[in-house]
DSSP file (Angstrom, degrees, kcal/mol; ACC not computed):
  #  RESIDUE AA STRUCTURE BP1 BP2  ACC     N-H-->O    O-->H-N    N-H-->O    O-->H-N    TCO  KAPPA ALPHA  PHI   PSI    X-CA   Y-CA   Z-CA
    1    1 A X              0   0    0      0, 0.0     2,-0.4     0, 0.0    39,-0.2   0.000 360.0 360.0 360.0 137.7    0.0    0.0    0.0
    2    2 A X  E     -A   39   0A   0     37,-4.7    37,-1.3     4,-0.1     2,-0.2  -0.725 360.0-143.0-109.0 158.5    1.3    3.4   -0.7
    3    3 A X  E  >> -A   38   0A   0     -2,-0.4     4,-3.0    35,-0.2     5,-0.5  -0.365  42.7 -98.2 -86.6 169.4    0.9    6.5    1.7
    4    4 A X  T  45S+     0   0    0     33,-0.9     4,-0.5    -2,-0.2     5,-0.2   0.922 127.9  52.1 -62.1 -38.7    0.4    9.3    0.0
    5    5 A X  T >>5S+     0   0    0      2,-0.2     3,-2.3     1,-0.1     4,-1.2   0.996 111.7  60.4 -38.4 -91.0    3.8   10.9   -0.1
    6    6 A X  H 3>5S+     0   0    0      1,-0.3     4,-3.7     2,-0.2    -2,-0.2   0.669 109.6  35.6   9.0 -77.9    4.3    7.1   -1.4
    7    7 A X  H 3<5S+     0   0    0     -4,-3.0     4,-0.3     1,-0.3    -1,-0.3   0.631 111.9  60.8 -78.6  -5.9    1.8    7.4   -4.7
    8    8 A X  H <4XS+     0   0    0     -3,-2.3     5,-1.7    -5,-0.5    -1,-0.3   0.670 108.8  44.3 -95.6 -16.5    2.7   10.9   -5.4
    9    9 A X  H ><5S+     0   0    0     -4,-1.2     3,-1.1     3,-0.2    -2,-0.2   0.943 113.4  49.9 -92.0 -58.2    6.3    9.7   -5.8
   10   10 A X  T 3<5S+     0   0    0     -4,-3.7    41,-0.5     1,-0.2    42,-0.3   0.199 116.8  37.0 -41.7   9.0    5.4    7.0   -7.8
   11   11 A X  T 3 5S-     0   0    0     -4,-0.3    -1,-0.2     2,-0.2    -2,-0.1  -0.206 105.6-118.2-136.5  14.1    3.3    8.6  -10.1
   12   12 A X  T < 5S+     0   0    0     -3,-1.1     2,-0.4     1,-0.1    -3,-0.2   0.946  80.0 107.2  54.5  43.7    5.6   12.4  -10.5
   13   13 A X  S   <S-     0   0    0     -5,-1.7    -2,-0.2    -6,-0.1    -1,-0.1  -0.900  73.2 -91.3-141.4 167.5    2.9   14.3   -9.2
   14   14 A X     >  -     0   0    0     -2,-0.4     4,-2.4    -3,-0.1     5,-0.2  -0.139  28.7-115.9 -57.2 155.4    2.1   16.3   -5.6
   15   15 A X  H  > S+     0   0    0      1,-0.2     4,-3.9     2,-0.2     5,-0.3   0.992 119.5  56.0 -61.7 -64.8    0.5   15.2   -2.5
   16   16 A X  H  4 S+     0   0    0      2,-0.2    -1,-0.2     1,-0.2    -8,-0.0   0.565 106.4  48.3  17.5 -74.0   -2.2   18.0   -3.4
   17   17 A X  H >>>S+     0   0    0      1,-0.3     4,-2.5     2,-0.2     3,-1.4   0.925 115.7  44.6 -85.5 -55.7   -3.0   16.5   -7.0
   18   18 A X  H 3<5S+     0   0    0     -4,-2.4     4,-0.5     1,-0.2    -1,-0.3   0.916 108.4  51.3 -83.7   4.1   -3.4   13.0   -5.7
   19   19 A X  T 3X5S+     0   0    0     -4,-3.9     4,-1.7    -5,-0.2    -2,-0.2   0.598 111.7  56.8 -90.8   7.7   -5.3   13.7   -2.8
   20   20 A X  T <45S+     0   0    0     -3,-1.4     4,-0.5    -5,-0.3     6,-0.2   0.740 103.7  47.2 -80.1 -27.5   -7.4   15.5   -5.4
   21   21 A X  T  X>S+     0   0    0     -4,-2.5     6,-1.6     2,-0.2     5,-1.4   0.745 107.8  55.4 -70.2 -41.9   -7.8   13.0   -7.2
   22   22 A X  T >4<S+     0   0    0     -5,-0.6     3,-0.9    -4,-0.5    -2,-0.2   0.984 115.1  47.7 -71.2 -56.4   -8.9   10.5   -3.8
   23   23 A X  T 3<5S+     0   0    0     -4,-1.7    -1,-0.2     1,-0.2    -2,-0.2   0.548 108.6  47.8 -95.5  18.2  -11.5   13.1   -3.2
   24   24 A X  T 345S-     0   0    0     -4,-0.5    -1,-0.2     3,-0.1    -2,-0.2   0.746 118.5-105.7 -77.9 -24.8  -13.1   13.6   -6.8
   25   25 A X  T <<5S+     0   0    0     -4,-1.1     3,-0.2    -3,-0.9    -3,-0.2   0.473  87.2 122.1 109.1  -1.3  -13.3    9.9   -7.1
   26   26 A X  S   <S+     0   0    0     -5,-1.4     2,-0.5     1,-0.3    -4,-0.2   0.907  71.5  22.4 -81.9 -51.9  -11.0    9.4   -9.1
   27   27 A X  S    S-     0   0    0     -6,-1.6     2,-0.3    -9,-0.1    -1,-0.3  -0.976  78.2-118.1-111.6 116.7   -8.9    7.2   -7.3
   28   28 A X        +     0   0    0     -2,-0.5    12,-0.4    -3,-0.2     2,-0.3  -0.483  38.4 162.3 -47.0 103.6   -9.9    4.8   -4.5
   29   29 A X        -     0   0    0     -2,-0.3     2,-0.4    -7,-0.1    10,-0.2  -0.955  30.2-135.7-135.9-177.8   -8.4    4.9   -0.8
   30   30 A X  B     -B   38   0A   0      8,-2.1     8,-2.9    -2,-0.3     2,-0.2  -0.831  15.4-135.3-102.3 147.5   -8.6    4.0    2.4
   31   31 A X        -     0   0    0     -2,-0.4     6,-0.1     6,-0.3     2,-0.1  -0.422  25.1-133.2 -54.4 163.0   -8.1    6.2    6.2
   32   32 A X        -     0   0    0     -2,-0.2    -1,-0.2     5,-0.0     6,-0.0   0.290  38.3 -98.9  -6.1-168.4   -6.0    4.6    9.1
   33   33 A X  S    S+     0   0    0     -2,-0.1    -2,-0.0     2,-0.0     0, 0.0   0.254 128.5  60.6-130.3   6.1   -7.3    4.8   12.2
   34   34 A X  S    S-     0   0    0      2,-0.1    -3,-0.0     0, 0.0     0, 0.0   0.509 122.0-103.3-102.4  -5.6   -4.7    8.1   12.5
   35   35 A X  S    S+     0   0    0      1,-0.4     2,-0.2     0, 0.0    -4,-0.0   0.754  78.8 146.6 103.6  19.2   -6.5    9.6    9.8
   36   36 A X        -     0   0    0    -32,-0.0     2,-0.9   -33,-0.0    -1,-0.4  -0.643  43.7-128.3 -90.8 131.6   -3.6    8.7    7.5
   37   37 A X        -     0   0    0     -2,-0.2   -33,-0.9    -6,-0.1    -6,-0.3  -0.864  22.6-173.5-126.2 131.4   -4.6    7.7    3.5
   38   38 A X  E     -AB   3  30A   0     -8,-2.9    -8,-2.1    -2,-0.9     2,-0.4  -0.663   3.2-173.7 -92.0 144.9   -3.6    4.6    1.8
   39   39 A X  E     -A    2   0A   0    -37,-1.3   -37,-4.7    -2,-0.2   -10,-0.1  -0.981  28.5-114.5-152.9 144.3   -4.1    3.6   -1.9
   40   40 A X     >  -     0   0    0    -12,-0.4     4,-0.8    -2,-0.4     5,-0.1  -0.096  21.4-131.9 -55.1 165.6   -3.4    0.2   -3.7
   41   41 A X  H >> S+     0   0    0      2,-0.2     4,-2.6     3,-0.1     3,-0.7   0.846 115.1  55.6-101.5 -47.6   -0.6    0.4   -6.4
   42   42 A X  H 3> S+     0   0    0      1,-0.2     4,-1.0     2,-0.2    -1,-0.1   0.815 111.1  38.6 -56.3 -38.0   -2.8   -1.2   -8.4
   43   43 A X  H 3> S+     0   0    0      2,-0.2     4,-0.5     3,-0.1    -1,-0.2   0.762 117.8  53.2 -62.4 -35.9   -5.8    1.6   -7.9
   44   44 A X  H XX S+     0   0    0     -4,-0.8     3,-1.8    -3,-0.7     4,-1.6   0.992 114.5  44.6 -71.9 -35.8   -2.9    4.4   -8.0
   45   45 A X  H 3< S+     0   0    0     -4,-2.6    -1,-0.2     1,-0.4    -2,-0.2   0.474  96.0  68.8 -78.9 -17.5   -1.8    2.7  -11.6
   46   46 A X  H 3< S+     0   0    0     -4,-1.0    -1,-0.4    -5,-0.2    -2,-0.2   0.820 118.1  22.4 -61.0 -28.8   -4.9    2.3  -13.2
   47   47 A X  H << S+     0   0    0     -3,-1.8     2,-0.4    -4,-0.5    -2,-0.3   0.763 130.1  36.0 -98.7 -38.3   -5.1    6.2  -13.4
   48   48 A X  S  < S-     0   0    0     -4,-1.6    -1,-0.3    -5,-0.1     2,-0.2  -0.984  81.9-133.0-137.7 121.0   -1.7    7.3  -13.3
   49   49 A X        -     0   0    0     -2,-0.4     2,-0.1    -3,-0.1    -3,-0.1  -0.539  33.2 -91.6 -77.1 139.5    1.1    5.3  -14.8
   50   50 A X        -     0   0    0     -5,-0.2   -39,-0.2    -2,-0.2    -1,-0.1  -0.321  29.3-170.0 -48.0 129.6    4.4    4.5  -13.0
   51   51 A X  S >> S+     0   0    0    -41,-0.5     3,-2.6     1,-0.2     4,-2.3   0.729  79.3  81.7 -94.4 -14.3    7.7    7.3  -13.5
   52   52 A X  H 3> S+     0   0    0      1,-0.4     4,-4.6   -42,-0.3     5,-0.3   0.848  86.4  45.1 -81.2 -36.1    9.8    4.8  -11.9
   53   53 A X  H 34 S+     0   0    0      1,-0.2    -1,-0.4     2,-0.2    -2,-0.1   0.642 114.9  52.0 -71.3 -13.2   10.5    2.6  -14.9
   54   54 A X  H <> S+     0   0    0     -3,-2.6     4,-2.4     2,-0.2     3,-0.3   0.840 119.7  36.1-105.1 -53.6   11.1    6.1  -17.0
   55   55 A X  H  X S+     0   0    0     -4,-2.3     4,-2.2     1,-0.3     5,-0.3   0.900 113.1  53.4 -66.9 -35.6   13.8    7.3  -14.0
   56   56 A X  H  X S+     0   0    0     -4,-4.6     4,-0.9    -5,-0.3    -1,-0.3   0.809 118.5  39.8 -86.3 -19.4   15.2    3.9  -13.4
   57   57 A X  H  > S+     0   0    0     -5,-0.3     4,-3.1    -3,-0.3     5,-0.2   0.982 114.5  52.5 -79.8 -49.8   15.9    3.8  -17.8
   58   58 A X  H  X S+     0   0    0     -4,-2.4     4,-2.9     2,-0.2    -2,-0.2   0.882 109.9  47.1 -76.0 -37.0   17.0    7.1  -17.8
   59   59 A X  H  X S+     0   0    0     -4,-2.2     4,-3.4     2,-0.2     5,-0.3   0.870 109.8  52.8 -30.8 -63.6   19.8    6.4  -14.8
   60   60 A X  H >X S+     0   0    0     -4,-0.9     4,-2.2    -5,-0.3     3,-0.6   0.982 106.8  52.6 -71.6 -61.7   21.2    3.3  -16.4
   61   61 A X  H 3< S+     0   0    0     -4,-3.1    -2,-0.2     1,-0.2    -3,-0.1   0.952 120.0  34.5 -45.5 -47.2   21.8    5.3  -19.6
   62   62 A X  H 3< S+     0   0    0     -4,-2.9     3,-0.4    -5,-0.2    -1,-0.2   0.854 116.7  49.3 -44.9 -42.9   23.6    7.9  -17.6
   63   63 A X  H << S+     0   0    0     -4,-3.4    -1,-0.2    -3,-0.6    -2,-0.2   0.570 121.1  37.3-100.6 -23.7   25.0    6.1  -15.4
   64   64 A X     <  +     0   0    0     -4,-2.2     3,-0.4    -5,-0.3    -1,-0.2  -0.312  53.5 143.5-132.5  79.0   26.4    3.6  -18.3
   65   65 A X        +     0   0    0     -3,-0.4    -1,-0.1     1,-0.2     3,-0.1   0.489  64.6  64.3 -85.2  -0.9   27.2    5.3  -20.9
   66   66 A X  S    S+     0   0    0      1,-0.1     2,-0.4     2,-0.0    -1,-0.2   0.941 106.0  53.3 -85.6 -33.2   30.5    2.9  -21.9
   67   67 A X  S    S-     0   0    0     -3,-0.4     2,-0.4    -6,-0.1    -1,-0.1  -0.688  87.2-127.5-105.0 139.4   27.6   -0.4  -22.6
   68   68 A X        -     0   0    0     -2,-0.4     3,-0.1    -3,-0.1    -3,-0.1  -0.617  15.2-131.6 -72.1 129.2   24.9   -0.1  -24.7
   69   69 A X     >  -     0   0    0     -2,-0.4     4,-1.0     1,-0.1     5,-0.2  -0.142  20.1-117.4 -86.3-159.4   21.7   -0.9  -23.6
   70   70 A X  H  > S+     0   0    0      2,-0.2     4,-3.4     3,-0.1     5,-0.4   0.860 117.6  46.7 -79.4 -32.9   19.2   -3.4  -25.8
   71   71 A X  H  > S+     0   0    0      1,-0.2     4,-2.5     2,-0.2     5,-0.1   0.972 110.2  50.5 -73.0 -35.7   16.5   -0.3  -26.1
   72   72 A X  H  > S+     0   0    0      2,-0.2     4,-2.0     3,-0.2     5,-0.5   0.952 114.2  45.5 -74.7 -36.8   19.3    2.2  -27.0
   73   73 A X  H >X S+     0   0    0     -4,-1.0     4,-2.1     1,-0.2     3,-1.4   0.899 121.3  40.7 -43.0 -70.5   20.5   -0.5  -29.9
   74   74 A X  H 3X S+     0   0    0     -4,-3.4     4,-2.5     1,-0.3     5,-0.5   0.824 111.3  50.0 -36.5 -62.4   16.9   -0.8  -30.7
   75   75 A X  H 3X S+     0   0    0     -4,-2.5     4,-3.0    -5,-0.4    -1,-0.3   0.933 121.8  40.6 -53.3 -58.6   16.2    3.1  -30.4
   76   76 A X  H <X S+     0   0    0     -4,-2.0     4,-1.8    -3,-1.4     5,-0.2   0.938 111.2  55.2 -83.5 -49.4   19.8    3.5  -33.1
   77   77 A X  H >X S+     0   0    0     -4,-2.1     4,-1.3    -5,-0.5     3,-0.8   0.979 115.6  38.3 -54.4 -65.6   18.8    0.6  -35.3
   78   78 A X  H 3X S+     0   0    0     -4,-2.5     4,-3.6     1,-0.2     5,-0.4   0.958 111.8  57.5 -46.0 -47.8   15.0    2.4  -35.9
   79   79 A X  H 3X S+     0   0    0     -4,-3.0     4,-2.8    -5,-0.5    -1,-0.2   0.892 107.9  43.0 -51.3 -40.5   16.4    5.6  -36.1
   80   80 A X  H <X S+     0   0    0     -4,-1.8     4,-1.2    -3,-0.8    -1,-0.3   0.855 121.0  44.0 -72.3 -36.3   18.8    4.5  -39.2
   81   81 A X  H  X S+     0   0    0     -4,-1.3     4,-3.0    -5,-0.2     5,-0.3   0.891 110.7  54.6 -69.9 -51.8   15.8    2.7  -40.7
   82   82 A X  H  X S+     0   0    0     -4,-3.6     4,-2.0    -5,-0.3    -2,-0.2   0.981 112.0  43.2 -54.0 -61.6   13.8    5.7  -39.8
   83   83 A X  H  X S+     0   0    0     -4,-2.8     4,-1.3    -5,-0.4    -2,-0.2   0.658 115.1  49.9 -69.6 -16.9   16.4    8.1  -41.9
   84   84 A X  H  X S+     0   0    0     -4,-1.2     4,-2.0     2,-0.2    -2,-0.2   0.888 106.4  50.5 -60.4 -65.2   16.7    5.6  -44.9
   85   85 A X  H  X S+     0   0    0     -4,-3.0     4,-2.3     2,-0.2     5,-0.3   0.980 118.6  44.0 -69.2 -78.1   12.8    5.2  -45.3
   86   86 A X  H  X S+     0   0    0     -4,-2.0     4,-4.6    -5,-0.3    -1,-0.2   0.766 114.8  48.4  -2.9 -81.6   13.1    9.7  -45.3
   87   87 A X  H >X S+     0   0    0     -4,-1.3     3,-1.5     1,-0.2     4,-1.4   0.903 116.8  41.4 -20.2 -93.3   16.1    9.5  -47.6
   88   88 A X  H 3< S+     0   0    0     -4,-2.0    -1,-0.2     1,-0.2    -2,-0.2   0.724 110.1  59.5 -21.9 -60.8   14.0    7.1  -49.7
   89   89 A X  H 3X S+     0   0    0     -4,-2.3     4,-1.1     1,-0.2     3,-0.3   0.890 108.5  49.4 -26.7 -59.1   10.8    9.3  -49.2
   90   90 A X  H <X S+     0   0    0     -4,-4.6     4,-0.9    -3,-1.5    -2,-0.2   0.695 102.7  46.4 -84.6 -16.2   12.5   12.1  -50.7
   91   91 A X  H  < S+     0   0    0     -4,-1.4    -1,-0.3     2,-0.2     4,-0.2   0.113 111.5  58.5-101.9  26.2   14.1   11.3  -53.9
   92   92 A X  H  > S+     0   0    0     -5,-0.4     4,-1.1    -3,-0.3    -2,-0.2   0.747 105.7  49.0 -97.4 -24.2   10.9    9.5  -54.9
   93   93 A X  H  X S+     0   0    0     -4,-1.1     4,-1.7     2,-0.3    -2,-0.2   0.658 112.9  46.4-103.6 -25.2    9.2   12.6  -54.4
   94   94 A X  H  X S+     0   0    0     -4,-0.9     4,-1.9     2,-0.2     5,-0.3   0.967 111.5  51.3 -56.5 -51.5   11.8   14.7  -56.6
   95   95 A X  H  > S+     0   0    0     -4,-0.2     4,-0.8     1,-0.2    -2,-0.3   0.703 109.9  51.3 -80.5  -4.2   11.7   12.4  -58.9
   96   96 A X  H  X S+     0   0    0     -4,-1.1     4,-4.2     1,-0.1    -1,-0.2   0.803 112.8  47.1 -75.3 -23.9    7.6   12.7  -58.9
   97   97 A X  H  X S+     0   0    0     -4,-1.7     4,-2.0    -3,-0.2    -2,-0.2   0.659 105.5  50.6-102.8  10.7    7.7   16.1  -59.2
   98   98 A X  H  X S+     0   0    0     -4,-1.9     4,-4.5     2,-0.2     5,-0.2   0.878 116.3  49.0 -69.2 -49.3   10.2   16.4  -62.1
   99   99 A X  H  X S+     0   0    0     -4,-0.8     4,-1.8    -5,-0.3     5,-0.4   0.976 113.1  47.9 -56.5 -61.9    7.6   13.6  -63.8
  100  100 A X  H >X S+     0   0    0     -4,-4.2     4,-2.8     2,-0.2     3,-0.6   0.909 114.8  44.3 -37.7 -66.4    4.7   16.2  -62.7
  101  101 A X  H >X S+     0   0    0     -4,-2.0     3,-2.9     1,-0.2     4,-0.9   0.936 114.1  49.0 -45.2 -53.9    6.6   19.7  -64.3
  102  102 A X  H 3X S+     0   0    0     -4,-4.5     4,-1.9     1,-0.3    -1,-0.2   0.811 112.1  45.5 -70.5 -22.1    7.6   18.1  -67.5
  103  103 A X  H <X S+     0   0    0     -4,-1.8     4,-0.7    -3,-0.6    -1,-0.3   0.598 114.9  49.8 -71.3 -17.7    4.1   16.6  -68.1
  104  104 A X  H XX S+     0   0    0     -3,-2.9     3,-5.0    -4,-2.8     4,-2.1   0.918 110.6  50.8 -67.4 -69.5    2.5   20.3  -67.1
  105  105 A X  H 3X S+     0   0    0     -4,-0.9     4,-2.2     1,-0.3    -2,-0.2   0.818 111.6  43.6 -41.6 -78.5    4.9   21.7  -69.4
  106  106 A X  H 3X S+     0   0    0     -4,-1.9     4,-1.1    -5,-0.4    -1,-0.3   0.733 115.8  56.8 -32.8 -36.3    3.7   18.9  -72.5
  107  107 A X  H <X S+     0   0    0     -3,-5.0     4,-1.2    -4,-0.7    -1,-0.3   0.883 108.7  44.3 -83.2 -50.7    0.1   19.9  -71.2
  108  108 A X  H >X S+     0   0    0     -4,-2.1     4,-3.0     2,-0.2     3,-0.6   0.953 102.6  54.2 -64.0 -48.4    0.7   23.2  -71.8
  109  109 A X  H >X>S+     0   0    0     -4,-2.2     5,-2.3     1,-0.3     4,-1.4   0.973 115.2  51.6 -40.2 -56.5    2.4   23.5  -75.3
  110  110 A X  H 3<5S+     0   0    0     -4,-1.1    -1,-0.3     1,-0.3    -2,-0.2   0.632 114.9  39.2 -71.5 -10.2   -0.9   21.3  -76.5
  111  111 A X  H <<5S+     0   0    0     -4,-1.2    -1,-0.3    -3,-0.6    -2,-0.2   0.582 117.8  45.7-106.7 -15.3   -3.3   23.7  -74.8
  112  112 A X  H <<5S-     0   0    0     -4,-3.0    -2,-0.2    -3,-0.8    -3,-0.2   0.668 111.2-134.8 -88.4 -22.9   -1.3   26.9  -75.8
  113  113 A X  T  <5 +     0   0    0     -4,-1.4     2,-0.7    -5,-0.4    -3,-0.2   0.836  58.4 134.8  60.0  39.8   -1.2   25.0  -79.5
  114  114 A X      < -     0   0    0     -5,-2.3    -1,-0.2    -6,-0.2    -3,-0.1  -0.839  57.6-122.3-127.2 130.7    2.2   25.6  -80.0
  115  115 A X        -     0   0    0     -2,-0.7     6,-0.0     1,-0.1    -6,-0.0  -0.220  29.0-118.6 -71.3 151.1    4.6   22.9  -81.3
  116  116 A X    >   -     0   0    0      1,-0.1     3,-0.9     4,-0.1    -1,-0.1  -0.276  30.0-102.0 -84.9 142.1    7.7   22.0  -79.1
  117  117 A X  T 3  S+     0   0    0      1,-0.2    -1,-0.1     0, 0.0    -2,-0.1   0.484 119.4  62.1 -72.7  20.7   11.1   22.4  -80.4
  118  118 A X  T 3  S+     0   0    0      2,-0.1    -1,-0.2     0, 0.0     2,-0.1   0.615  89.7  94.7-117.5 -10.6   11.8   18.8  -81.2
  119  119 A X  S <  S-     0   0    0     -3,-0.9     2,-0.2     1,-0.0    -4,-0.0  -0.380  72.5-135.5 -37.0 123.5    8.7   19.1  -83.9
  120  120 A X        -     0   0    0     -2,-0.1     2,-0.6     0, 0.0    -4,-0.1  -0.759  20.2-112.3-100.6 169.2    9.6   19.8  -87.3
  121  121 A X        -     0   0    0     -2,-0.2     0, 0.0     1,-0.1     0, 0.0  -0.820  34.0-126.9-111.2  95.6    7.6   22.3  -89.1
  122  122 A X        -     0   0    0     -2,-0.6     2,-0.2     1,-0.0    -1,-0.1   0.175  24.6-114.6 -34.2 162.4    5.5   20.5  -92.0
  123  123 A X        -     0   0    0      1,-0.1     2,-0.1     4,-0.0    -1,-0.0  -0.518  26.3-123.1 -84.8 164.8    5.9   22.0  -95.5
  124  124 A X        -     0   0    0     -2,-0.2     2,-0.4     0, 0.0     3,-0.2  -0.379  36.4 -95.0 -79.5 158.1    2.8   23.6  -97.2
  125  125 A X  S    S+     0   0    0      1,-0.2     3,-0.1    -2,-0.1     0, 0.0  -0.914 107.5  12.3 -98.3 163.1    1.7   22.4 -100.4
  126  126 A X  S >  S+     0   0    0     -2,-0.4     3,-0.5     1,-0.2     4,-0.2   0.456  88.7 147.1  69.0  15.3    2.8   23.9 -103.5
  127  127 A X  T 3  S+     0   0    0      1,-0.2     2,-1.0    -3,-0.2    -1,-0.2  -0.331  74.5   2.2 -69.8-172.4    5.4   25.8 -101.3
  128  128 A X  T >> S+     0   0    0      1,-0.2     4,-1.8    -3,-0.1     3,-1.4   0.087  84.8 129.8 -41.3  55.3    8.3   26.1 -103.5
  129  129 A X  H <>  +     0   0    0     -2,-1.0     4,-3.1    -3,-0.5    -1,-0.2   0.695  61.8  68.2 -63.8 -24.7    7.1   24.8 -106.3
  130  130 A X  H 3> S+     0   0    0     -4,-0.2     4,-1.5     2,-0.2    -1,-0.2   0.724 106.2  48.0 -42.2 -42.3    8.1   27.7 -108.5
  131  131 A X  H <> S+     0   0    0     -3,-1.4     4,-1.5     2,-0.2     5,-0.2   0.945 107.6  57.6 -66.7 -60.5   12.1   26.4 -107.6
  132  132 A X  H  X S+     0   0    0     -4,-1.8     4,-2.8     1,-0.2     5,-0.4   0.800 104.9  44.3 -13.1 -71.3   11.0   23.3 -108.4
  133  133 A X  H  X S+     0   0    0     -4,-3.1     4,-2.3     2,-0.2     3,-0.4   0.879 114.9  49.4 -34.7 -91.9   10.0   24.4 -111.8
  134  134 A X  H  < S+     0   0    0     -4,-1.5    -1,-0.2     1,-0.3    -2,-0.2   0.704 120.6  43.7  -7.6 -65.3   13.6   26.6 -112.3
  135  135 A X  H  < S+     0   0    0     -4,-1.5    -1,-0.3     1,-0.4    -2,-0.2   0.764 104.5  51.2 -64.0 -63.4   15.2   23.7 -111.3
  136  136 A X  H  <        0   0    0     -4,-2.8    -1,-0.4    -3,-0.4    -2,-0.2   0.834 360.0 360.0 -24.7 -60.4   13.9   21.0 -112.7
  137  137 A X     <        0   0    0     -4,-2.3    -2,-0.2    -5,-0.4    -1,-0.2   0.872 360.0 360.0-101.8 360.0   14.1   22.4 -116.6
C-alpha cells in the first residue's frame, strides 16, 4: 500500500494532486485509524502510470554510458531505418515532381497550340514549287 507521499512519488505528481484526485473519485483509498490515507498500487496505476520505470531507464543510460543498452540498440537501429525510409521518401518525391513539371509543361504546349522544339515544321503544299520548276528544266 502506498501513503500518500508514497503514490505521489510513484506517479511524479504532488500530495495535493493526488489527494485531489482520492476526493473527486478518481482514485480509491482508504483512512488509518490516525486519519492517514492509503491507496493500492494497483488503484494508483490504473489512473496514473508509473515514472519509476522512465527514471530507473533514464539512470542506467547515464550512469552507463560505456555499454549499450538493448533499447538504445533498438532506439539507433529504428532511427537509421527511420532516416533511410526519409532519404528514400524524398528522392521519390523529386523524382515525382520532375515527372509532374515536364508533363505540365507537355500539357501546356498542346493547350497553348504551339509545337515543341523537337517538332519539325511541315511543309505547305505547293510551297516552292516555282524552284522546283527553275530547277527541274
Amino acid at each position: 500500500m502506498y501513503s500518500l507521499r508514497d503514490a505521489a512519488i510513484a506517479v511524479g505528481m504532488s500530495k495535493p494532486a493526488i489527494f485531489k484526485a482520492i476526493k473527486s473519485g478518481k482514485i480509491s483509498a482508504s483512512k488509518d485509524h490516525n486519519g492517514h490515507w492509503y491507496i493500492q498500487p494497483a488503484e494508483l496505476h490504473r489512473v496514473y502510470p508509473p515514472v519509476n520505470l522512465v527514471n530507473d531507464t533514464i539512470n542506467k543510460v547515464l550512469t552507463n554510458t560505456s555499454e549499450d543498452l538493448p533499447e538504445t540498440q533498438f532506439l539507433k537501429l529504428e532511427r537509421e531505418q527511420l532516416l533511410d525510409t526519409i532519404n528514400d521518401l524524398r528522392r521519390r518525391l523529386d523524382k515525382s515532381e520532375e515527372e509532374r513539371r515536364s508533363t505540365q509543361e507537355r500539357l501546356s504546349l498542346l493547350l497553348e497550340h504551339k509545337p515543341s522544339l523537337t517538332e519539325s515544321k511541315p511543309e505547305k503544299k505547293g510551297q516552292n514549287t516555282l524552284w522546283k520548276k527553275i530547277f527541274r528544266s
